[in-house]
C-alpha positions in Angstrom: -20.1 26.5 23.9 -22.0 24.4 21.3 -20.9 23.1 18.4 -22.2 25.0 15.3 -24.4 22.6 13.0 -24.1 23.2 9.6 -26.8 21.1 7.5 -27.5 23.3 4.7 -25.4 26.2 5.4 -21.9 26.1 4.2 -19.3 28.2 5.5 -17.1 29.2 2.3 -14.4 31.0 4.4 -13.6 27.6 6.1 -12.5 26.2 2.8 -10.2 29.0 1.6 -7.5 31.2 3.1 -5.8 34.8 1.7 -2.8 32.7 0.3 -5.2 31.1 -2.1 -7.0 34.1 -3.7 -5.1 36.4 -6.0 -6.4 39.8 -7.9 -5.4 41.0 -11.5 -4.7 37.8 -12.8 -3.4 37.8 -16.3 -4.9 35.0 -18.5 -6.1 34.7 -22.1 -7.9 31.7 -22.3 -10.0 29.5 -20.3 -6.8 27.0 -20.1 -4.5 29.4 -18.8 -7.0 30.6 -16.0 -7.0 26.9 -14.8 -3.5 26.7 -15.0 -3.4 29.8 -12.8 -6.0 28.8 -10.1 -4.3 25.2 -10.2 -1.2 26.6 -9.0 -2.2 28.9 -6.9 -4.2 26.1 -4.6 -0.9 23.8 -5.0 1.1 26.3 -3.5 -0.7 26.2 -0.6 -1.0 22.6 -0.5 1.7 21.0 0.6 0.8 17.4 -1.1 -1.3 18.1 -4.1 0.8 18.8 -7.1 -0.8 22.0 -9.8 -0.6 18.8 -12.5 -2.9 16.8 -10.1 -5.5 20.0 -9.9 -5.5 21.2 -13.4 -6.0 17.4 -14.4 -9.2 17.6 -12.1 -10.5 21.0 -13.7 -10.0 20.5 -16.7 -11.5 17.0 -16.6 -14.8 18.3 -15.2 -14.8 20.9 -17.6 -15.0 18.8 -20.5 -18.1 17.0 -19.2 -19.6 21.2 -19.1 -18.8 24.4 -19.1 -18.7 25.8 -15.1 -19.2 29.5 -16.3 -22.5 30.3 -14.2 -23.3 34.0 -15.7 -22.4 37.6 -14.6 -19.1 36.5 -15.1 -18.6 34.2 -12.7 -16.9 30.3 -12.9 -17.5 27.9 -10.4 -14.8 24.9 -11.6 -14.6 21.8 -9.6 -13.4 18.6 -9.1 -12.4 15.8 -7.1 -8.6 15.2 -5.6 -8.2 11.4 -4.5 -5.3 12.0 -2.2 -7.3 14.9 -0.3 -8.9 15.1 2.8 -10.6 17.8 3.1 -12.3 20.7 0.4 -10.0 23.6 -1.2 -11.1 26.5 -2.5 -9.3 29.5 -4.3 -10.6 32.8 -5.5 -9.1 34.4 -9.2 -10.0 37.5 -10.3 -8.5 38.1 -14.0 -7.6 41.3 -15.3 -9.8 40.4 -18.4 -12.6 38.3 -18.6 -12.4 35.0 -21.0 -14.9 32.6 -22.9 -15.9 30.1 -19.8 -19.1 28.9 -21.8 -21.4 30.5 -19.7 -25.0 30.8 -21.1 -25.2 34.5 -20.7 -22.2 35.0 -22.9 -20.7 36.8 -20.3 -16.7 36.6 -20.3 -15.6 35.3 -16.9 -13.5 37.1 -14.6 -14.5 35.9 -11.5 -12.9 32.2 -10.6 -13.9 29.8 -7.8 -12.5 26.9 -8.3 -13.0 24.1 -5.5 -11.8 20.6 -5.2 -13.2 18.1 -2.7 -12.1 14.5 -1.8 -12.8 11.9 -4.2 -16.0 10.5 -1.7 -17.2 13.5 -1.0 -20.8 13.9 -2.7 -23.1 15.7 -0.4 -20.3 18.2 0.9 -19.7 19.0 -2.9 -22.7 20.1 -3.8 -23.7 21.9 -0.6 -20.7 23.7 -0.8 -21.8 24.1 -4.9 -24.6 25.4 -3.7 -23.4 28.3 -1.2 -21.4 29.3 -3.8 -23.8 29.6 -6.4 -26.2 31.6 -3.9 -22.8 33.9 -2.7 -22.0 34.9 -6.5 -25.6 35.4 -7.5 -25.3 38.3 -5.4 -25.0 41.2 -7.6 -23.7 43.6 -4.9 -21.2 40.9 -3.6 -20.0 40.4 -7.1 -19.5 44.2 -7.6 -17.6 44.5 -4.3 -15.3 41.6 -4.8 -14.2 43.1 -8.4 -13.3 46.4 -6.6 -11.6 44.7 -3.9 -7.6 45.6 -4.0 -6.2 42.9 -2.0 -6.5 39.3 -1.4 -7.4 39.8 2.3 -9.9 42.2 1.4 -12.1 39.9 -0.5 -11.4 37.1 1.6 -13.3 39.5 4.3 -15.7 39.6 1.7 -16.2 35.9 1.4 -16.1 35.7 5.5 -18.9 38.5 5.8 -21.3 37.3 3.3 -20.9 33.1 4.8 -21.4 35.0 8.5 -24.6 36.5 7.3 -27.1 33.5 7.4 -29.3 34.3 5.0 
């Protein structure tokens, strides 16, 4: 069996896991939805505090809004004591004021964190995830999704298509 090359295709389901995507969220502010993907990635990482991760989102945040339209967030940042990248999904029960420039409230979070060297990995994986929530039909089916396995099938199917 060879090894699977992956030069510009990211895989997003490598980088995430059911335990760190959650549904009906309840947040009022941009802040709080931070706050809530910060801990949910911390819980599932065993040596990365939710201070150290909401400290890294918010602090990319301030350089710009990560609200990318229809809804959608993409929040990043880098961890210095990581090794590898993290990704968690969010969907809130309402949408909030991300800054996007459509206007749109967000609803949909991705937030990902990747070591504090990692450059091209960062935006390749930026970049899969821009393409995967530009996806109208993905977006509608993740929102309808009921469980956190459900739309982590989601994110698996649409990484194995290869478009």
């Amino acid at each position: 069996m060879m090894p699977q090359q992956h030069t510009a295709r990211v895989n997003v389901a490598d980088i995430i896991s059911p335990e760190r995507i959650s549904c009906g969220v309840e947040a009022q502010s941009k802040k709080r939805a931070l706050e809530a993907v910060s801990e949910l990635i911390a819980r599932d990482e065993k040596d990365i505090s939710t201070h150290d991760v909401f400290d890294s989102l918010l602090a990319r945040e301030r350089l710009g809004a990560t609200g990318v339209g229809h809804g959608v967030a993409i929040p990043h940042g880098r961890l210095p004591r990581s090794d590898h990248a993290i990704g968690a999904l969010v969907r809130l029960k309402q949408g909030v004021d991300f800054g996007a420039a459509d206007n749109e409230p967000v609803d949909l979070l991705f937030a990902l964190l990747v070591p504090e060297q990692s450059t091209e990995e960062h935006l390749r994986i930026l970049a899969a995830l821009a393409a995967m929530f530009s996806d109208e039909e993905f977006r509608r089916r993740v929102r309808e999704a009921d469980t956190p396995e459900e739309m982590y099938r989601l994110l698996r199917e649409w990484s194995a298509r290869g478009d």
